[in-house]
HTML snippet that shows the backbone in 3Dmol.js (N, CA, C, O; Angstrom):
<script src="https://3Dmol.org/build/3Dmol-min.js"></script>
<div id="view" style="width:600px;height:400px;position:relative"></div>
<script>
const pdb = `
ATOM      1  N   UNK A   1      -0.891 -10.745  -6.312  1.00  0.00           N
ATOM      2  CA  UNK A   1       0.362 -11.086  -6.982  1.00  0.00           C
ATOM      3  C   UNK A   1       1.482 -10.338  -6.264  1.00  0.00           C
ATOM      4  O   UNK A   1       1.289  -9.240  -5.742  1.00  0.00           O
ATOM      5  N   UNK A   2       2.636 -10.954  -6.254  1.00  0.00           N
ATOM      6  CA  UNK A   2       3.387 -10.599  -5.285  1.00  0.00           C
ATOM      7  C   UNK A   2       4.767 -10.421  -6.319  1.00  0.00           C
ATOM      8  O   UNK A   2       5.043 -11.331  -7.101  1.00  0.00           O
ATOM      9  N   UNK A   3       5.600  -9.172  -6.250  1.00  0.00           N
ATOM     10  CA  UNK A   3       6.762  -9.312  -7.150  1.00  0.00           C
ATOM     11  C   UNK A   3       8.137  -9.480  -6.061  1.00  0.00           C
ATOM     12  O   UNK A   3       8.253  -8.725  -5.096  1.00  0.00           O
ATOM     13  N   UNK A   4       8.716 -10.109  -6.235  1.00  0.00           N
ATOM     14  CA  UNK A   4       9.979  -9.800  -5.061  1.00  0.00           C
ATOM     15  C   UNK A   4      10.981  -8.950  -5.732  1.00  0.00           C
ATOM     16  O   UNK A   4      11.594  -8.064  -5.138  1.00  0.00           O
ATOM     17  N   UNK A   5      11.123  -9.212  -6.876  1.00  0.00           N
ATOM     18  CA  UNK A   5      12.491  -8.493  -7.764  1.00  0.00           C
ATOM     19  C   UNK A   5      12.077  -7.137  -7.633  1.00  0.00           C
ATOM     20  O   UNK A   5      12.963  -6.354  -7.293  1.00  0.00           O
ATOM     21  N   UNK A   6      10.579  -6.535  -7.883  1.00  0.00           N
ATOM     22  CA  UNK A   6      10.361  -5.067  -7.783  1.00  0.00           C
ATOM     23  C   UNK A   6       9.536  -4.466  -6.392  1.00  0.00           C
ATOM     24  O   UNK A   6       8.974  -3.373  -6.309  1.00  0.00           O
ATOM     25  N   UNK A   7       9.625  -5.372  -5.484  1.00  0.00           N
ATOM     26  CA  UNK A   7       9.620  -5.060  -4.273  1.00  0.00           C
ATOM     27  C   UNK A   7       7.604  -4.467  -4.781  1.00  0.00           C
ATOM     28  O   UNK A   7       7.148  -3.353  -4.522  1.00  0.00           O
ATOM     29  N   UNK A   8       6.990  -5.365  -5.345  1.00  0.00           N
ATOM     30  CA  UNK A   8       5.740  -4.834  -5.471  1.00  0.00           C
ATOM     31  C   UNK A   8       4.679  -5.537  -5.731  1.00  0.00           C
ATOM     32  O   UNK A   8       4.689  -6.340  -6.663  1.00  0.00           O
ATOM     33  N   UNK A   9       3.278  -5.295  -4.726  1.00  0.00           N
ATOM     34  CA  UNK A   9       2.239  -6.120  -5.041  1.00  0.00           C
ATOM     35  C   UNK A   9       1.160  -5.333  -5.953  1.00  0.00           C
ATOM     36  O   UNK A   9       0.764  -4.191  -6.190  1.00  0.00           O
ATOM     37  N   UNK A  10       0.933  -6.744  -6.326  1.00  0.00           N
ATOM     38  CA  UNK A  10      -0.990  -6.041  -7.642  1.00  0.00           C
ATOM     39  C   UNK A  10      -2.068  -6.974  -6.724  1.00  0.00           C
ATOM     40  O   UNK A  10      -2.255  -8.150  -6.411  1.00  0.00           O
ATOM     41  N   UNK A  11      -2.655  -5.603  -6.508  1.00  0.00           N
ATOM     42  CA  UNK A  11      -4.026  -6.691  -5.196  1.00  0.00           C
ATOM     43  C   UNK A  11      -4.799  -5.571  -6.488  1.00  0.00           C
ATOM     44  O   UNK A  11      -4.357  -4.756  -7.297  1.00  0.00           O
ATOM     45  N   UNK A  12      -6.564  -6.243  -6.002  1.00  0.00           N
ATOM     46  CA  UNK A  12      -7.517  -5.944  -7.082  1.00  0.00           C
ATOM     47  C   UNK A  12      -7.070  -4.683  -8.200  1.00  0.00           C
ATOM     48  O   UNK A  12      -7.410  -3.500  -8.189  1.00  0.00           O
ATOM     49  N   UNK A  13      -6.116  -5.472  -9.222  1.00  0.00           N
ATOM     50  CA  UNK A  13      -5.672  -4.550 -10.268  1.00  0.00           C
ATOM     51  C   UNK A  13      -4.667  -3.838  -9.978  1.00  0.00           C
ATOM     52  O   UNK A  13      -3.795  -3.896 -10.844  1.00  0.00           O
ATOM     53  N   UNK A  14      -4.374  -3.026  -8.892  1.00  0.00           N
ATOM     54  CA  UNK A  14      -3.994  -1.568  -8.339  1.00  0.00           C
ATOM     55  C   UNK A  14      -2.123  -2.429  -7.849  1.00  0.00           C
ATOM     56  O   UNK A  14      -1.809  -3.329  -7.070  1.00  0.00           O
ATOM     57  N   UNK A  15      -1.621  -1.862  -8.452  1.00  0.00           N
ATOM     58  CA  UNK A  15      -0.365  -1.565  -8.041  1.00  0.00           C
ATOM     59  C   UNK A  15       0.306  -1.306  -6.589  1.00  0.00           C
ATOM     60  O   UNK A  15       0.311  -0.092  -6.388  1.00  0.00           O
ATOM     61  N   UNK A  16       0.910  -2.065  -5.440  1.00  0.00           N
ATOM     62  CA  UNK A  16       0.876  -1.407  -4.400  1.00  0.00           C
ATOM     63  C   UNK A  16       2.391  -1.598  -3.958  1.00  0.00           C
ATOM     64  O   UNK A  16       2.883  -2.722  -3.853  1.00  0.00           O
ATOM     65  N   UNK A  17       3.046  -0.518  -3.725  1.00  0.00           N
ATOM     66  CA  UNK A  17       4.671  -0.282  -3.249  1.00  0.00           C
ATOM     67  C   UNK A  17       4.431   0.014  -1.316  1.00  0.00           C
ATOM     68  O   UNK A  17       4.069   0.905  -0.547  1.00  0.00           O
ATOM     69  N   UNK A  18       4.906  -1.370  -1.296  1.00  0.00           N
ATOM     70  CA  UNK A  18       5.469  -1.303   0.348  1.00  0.00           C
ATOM     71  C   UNK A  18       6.445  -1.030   0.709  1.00  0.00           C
ATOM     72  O   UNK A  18       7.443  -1.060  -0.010  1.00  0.00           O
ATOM     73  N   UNK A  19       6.451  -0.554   2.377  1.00  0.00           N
ATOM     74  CA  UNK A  19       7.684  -0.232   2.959  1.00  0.00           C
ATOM     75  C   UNK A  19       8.542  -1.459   2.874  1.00  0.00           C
ATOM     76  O   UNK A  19       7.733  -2.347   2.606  1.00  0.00           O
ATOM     77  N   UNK A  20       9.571  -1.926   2.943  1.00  0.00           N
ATOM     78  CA  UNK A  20      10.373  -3.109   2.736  1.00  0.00           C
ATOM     79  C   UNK A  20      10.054  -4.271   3.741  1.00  0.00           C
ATOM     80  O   UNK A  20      10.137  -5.439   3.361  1.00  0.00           O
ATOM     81  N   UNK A  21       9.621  -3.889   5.264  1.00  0.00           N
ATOM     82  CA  UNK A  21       9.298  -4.822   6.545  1.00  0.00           C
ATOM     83  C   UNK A  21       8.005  -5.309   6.208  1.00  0.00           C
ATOM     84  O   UNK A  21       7.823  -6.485   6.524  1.00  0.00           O
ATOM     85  N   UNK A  22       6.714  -4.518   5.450  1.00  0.00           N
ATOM     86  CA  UNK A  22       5.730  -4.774   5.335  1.00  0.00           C
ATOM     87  C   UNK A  22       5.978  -5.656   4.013  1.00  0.00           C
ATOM     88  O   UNK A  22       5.143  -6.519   3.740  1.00  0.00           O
ATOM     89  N   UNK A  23       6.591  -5.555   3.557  1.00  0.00           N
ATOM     90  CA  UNK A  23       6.836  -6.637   1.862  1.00  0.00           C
ATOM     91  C   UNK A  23       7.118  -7.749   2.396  1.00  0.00           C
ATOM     92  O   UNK A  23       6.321  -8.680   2.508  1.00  0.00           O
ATOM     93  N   UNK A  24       8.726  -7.745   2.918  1.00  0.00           N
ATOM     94  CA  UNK A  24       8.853  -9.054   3.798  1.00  0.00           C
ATOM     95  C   UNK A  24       7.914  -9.414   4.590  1.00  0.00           C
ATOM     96  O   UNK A  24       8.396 -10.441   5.068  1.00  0.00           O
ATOM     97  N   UNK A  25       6.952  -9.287   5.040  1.00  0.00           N
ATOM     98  CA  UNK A  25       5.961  -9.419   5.953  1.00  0.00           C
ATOM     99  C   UNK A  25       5.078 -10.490   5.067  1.00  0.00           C
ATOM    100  O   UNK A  25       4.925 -11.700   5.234  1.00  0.00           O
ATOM    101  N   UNK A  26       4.633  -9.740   4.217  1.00  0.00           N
ATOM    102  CA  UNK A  26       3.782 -10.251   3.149  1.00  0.00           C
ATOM    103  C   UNK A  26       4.232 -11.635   2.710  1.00  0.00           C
ATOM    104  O   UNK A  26       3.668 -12.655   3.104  1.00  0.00           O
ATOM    105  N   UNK A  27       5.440 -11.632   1.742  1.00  0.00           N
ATOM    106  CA  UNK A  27       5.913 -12.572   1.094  1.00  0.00           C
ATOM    107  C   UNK A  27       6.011 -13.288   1.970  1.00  0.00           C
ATOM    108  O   UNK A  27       5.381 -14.261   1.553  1.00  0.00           O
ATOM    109  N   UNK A  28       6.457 -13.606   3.207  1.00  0.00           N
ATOM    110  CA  UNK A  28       6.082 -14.503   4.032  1.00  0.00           C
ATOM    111  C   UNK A  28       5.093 -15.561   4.303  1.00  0.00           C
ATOM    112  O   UNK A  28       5.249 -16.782   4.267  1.00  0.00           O
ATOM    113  N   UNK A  29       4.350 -15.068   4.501  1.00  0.00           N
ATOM    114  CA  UNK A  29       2.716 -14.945   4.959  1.00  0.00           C
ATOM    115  C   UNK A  29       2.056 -15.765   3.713  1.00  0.00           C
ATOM    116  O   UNK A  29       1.228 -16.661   3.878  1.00  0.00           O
ATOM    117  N   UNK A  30       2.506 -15.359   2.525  1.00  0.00           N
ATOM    118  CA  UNK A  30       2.285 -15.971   1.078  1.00  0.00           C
ATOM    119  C   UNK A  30       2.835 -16.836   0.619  1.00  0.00           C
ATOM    120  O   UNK A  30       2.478 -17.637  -0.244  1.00  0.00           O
ATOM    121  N   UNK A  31       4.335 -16.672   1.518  1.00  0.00           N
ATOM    122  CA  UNK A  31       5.164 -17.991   0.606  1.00  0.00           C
ATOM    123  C   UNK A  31       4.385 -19.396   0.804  1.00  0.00           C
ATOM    124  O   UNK A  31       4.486 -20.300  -0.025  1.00  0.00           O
ATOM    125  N   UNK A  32       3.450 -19.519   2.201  1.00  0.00           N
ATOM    126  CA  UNK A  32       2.860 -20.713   2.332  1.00  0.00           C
ATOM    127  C   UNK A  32       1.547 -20.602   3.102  1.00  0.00           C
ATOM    128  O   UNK A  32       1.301 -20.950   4.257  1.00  0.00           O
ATOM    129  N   UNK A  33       0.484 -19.833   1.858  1.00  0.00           N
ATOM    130  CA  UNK A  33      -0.558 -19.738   2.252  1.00  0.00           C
ATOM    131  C   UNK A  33      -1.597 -20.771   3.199  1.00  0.00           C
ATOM    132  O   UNK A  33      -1.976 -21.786   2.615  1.00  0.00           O
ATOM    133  N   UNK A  34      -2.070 -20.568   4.612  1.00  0.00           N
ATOM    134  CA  UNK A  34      -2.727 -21.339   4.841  1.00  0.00           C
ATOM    135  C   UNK A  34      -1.971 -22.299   5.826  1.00  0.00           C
ATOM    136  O   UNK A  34      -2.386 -23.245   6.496  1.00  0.00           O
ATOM    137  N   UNK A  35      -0.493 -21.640   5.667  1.00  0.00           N
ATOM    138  CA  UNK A  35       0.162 -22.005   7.162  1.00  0.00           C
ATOM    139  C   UNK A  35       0.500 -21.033   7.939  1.00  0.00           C
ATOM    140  O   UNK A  35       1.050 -20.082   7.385  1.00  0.00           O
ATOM    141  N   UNK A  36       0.269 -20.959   9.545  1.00  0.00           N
ATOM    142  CA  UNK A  36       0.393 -20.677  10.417  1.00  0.00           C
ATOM    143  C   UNK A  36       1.711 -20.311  10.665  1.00  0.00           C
ATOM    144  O   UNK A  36       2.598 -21.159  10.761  1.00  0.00           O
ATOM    145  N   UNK A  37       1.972 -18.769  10.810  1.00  0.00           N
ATOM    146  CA  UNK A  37       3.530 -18.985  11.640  1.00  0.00           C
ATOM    147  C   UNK A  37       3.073 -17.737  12.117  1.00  0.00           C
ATOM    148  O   UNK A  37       2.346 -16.767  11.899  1.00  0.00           O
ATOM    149  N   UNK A  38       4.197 -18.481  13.182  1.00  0.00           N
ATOM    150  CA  UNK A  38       4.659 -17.967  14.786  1.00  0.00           C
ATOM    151  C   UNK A  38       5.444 -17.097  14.708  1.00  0.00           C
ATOM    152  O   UNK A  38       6.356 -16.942  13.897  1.00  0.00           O
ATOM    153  N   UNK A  39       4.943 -16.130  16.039  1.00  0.00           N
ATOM    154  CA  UNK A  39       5.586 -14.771  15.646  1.00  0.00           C
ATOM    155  C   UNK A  39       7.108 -15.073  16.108  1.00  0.00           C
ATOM    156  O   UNK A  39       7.940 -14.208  15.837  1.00  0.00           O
ATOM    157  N   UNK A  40       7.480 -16.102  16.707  1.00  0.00           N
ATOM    158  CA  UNK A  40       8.902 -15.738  16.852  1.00  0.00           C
ATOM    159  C   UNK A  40       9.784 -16.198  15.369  1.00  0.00           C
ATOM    160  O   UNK A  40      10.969 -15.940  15.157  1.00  0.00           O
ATOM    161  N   UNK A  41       8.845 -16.942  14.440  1.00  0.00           N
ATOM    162  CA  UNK A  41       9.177 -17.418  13.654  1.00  0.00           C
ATOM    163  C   UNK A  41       9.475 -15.971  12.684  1.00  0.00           C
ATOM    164  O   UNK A  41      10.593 -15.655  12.275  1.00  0.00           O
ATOM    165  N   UNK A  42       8.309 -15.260  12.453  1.00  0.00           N
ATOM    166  CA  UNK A  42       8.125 -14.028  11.757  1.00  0.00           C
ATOM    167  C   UNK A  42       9.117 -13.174  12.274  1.00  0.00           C
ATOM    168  O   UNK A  42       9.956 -12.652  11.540  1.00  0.00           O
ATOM    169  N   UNK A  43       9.076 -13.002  13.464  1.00  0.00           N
ATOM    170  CA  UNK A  43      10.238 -12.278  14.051  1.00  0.00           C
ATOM    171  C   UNK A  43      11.593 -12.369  13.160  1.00  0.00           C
ATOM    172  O   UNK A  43      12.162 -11.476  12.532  1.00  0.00           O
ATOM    173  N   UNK A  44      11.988 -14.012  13.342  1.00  0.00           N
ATOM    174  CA  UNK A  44      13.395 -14.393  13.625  1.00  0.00           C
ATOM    175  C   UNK A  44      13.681 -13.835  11.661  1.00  0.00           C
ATOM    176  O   UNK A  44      14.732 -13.268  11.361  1.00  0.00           O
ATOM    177  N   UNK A  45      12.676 -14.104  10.668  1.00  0.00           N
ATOM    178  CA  UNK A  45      12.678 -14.304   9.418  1.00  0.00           C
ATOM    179  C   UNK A  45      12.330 -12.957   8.241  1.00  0.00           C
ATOM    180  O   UNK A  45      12.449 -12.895   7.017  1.00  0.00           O
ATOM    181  N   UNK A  46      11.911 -12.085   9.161  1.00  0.00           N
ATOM    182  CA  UNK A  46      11.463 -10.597   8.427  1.00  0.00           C
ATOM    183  C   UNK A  46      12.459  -9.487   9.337  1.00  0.00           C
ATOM    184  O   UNK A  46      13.175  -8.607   8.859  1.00  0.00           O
ATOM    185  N   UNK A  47      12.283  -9.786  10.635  1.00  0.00           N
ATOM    186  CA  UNK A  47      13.643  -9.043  11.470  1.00  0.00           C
ATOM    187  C   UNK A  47      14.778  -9.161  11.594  1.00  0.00           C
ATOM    188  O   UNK A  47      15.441  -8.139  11.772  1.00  0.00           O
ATOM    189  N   UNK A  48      15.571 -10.735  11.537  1.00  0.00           N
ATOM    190  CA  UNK A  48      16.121 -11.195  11.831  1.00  0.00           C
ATOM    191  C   UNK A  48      16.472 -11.271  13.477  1.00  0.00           C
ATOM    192  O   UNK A  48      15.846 -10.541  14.245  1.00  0.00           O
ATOM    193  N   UNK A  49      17.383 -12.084  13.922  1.00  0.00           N
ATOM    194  CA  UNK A  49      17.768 -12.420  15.512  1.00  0.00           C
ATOM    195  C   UNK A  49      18.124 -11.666  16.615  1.00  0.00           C
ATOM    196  O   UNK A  49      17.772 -11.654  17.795  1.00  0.00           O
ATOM    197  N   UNK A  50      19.224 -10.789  15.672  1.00  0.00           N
ATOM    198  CA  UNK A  50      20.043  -9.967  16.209  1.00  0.00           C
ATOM    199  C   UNK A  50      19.113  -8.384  16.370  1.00  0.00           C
ATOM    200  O   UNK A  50      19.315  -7.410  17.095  1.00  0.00           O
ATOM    201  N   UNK A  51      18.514  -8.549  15.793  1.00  0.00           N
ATOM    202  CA  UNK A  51      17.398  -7.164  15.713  1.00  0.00           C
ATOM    203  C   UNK A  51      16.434  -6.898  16.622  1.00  0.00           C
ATOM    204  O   UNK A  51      15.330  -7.441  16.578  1.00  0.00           O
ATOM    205  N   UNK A  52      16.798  -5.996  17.558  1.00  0.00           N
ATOM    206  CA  UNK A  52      15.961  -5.963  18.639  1.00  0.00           C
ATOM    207  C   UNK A  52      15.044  -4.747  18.510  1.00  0.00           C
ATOM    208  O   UNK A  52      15.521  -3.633  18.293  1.00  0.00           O
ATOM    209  N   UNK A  53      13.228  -5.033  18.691  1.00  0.00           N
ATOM    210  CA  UNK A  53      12.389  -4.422  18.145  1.00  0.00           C
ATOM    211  C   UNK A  53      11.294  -4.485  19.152  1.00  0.00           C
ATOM    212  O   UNK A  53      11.532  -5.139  20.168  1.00  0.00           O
ATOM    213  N   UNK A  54      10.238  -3.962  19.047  1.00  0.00           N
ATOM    214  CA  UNK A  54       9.425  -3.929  20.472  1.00  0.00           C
ATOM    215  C   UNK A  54       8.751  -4.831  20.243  1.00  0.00           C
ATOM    216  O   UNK A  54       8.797  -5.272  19.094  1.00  0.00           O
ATOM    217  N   UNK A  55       7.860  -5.470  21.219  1.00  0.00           N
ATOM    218  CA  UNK A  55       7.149  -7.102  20.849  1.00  0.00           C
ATOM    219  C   UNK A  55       5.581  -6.499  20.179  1.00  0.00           C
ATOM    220  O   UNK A  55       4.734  -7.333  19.858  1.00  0.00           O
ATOM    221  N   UNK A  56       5.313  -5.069  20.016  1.00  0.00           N
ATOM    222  CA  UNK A  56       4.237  -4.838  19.577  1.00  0.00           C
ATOM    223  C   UNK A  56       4.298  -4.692  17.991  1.00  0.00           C
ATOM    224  O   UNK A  56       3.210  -4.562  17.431  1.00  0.00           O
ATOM    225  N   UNK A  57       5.506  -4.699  17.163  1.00  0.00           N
ATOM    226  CA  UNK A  57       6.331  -4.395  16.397  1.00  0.00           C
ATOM    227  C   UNK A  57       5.325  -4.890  15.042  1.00  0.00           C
ATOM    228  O   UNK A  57       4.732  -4.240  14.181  1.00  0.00           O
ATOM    229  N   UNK A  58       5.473  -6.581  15.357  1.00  0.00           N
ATOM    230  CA  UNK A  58       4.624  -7.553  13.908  1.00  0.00           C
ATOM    231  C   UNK A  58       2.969  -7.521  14.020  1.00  0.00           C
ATOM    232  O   UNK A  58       2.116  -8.006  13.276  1.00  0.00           O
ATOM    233  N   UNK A  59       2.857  -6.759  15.240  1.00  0.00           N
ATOM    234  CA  UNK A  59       1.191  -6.219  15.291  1.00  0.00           C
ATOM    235  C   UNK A  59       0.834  -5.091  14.397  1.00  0.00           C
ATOM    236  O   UNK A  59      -0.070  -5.041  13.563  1.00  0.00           O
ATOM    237  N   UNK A  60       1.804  -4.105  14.759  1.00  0.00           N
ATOM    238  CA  UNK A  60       1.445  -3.113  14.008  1.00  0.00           C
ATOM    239  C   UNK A  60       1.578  -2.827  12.477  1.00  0.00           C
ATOM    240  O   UNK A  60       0.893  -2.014  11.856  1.00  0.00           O
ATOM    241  N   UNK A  61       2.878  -3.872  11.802  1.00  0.00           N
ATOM    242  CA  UNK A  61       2.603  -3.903  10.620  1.00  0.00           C
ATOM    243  C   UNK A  61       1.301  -4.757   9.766  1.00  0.00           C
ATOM    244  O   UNK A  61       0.751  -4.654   8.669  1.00  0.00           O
ATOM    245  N   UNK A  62       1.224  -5.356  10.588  1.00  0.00           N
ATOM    246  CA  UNK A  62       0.111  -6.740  10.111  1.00  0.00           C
ATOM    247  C   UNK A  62      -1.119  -5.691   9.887  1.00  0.00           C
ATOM    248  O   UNK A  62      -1.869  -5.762   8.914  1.00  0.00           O
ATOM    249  N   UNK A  63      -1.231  -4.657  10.971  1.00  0.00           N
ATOM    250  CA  UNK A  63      -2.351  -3.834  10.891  1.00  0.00           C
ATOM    251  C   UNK A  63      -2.451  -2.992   9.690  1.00  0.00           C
ATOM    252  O   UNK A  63      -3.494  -2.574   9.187  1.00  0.00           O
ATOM    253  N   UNK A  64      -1.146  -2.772   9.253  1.00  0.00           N
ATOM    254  CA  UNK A  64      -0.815  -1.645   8.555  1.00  0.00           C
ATOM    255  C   UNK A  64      -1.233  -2.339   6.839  1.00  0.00           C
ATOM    256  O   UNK A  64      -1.674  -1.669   5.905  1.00  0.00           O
ATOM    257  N   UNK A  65      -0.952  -3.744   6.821  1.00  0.00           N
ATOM    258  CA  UNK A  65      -0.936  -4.374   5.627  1.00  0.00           C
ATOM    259  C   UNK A  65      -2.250  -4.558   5.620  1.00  0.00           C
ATOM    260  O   UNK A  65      -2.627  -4.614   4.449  1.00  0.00           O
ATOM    261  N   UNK A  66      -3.438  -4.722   6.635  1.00  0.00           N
ATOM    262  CA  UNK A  66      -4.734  -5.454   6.659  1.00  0.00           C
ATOM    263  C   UNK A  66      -5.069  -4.032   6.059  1.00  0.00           C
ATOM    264  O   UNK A  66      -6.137  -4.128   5.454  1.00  0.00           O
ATOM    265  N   UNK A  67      -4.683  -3.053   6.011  1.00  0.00           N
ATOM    266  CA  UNK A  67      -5.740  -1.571   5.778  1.00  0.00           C
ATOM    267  C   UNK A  67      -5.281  -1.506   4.143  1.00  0.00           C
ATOM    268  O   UNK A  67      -6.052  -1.219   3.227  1.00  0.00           O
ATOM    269  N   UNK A  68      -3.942  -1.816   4.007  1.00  0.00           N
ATOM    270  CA  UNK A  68      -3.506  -2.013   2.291  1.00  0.00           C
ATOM    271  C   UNK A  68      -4.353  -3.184   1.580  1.00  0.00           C
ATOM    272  O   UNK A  68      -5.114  -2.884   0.661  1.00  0.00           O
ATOM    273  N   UNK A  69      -4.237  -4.361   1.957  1.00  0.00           N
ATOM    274  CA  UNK A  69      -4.961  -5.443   1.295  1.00  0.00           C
ATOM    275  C   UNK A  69      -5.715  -5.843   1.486  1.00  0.00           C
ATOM    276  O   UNK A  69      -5.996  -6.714   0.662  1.00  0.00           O
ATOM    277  N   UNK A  70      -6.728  -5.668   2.627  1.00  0.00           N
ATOM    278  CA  UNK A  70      -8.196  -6.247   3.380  1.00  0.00           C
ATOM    279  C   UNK A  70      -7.889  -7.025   4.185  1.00  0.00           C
ATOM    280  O   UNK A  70      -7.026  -7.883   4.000  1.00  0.00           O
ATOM    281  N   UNK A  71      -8.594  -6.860   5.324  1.00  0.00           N
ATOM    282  CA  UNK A  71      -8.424  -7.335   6.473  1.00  0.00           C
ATOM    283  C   UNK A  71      -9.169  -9.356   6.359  1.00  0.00           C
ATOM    284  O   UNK A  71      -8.910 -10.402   6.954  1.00  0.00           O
ATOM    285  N   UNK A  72     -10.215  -8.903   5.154  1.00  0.00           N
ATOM    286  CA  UNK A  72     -10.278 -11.111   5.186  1.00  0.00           C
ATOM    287  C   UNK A  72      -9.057 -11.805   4.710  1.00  0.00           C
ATOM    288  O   UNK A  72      -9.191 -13.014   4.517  1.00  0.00           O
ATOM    289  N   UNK A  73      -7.708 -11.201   4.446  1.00  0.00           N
ATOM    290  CA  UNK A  73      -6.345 -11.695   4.185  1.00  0.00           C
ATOM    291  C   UNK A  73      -5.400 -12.244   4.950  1.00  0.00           C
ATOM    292  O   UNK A  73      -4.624 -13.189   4.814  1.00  0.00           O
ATOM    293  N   UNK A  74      -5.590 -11.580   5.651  1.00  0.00           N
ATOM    294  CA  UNK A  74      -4.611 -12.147   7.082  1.00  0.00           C
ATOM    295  C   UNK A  74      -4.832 -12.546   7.856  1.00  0.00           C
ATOM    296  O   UNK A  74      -4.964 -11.503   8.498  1.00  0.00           O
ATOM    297  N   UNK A  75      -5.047 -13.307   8.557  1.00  0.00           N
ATOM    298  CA  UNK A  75      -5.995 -13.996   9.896  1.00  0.00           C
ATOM    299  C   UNK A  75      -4.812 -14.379  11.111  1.00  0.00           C
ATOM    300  O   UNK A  75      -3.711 -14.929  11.123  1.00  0.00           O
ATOM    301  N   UNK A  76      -5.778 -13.711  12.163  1.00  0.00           N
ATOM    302  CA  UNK A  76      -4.842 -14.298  13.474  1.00  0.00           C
ATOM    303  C   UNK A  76      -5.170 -14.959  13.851  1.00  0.00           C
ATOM    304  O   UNK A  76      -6.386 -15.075  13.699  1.00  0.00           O
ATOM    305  N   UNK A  77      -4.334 -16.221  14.846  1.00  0.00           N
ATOM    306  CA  UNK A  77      -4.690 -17.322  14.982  1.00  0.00           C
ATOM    307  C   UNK A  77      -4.283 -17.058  16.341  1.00  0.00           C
ATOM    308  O   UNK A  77      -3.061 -17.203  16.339  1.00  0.00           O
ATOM    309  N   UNK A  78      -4.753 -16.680  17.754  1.00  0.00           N
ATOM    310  CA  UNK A  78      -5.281 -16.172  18.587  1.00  0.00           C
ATOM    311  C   UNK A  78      -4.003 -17.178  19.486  1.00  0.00           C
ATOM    312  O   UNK A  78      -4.114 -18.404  19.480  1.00  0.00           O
ATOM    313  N   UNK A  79      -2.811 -16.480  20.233  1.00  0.00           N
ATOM    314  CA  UNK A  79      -1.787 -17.178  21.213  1.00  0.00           C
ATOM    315  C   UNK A  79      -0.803 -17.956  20.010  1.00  0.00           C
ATOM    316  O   UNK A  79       0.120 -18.670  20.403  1.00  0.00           O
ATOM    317  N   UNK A  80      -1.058 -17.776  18.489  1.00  0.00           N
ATOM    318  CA  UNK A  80      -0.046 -18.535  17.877  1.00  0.00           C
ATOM    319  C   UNK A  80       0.627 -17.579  17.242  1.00  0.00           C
ATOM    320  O   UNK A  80       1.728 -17.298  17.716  1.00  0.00           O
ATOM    321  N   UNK A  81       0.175 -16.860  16.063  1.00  0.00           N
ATOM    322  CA  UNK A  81       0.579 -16.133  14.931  1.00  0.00           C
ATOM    323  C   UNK A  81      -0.315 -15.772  13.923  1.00  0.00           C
ATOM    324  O   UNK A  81      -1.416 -15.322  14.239  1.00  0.00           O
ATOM    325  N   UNK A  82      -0.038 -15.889  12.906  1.00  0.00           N
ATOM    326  CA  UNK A  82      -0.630 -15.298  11.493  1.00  0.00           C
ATOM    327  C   UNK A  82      -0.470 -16.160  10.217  1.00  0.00           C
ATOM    328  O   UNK A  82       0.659 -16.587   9.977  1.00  0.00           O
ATOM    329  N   UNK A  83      -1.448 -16.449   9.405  1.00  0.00           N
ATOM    330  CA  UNK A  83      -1.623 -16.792   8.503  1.00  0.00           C
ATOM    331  C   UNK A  83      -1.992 -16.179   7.523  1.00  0.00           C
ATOM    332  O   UNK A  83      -2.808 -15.296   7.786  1.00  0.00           O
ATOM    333  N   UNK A  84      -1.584 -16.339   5.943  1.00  0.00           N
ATOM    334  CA  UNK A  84      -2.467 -15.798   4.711  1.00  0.00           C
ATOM    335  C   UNK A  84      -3.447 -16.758   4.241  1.00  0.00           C
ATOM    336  O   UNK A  84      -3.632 -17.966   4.393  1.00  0.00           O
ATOM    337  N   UNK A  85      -4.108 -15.650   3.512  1.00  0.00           N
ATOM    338  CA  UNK A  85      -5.816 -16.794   3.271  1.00  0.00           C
ATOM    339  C   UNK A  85      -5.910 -16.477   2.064  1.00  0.00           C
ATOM    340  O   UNK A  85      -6.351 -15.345   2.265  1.00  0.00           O
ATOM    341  N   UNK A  86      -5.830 -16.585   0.500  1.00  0.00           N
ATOM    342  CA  UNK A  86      -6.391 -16.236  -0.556  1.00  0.00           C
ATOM    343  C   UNK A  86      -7.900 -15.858  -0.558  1.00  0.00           C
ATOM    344  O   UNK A  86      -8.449 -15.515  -1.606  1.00  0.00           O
TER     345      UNK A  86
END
`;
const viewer = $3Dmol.createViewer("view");
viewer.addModel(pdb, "pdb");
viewer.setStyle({}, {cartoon: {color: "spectrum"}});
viewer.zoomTo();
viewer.render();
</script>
């Protein structure tokens, strides 16, 4: 469950407060489970355009969220991007 107003997820029961990039990250990823997006897409939409960030940047949070919510959640889709998986 994902809250946007309190910036907070409930994964098995447990309450979990993210950094704000890793929330946006999330809600993303969730807004349309089971579709694929592209990191320039993720980029352009959790970073915005003008925000210049290192290209290892949406790796390392993705990593950071797979160790918060389980890694069978997020799936990479190998030269495309990232998807959420219920």
């Amino acid at each position: 469950i994902i809250d946007k107003e309190q910036y907070m997820v409930i994964t098995n029961g447990e309450e979990l407060i993210l950094p704000r990039k890793e929330f946006e990250l999330l809600a993303l990823l969730m807004s349309k489970a089971g579709k694929v997006f592209k990191r320039d897409e993720i980029m352009g939409k959790v970073w915005g355009n003008e925000v210049v960030v290192g290209e290892r940047t949406i790796d390392v949070h993705i990593r950071k969220l797979r160790k918060k919510i389980g890694d069978e959640h997020i799936l990479t889709i190998k030269g495309v991007g990232y998807k959420f998986k219920y």
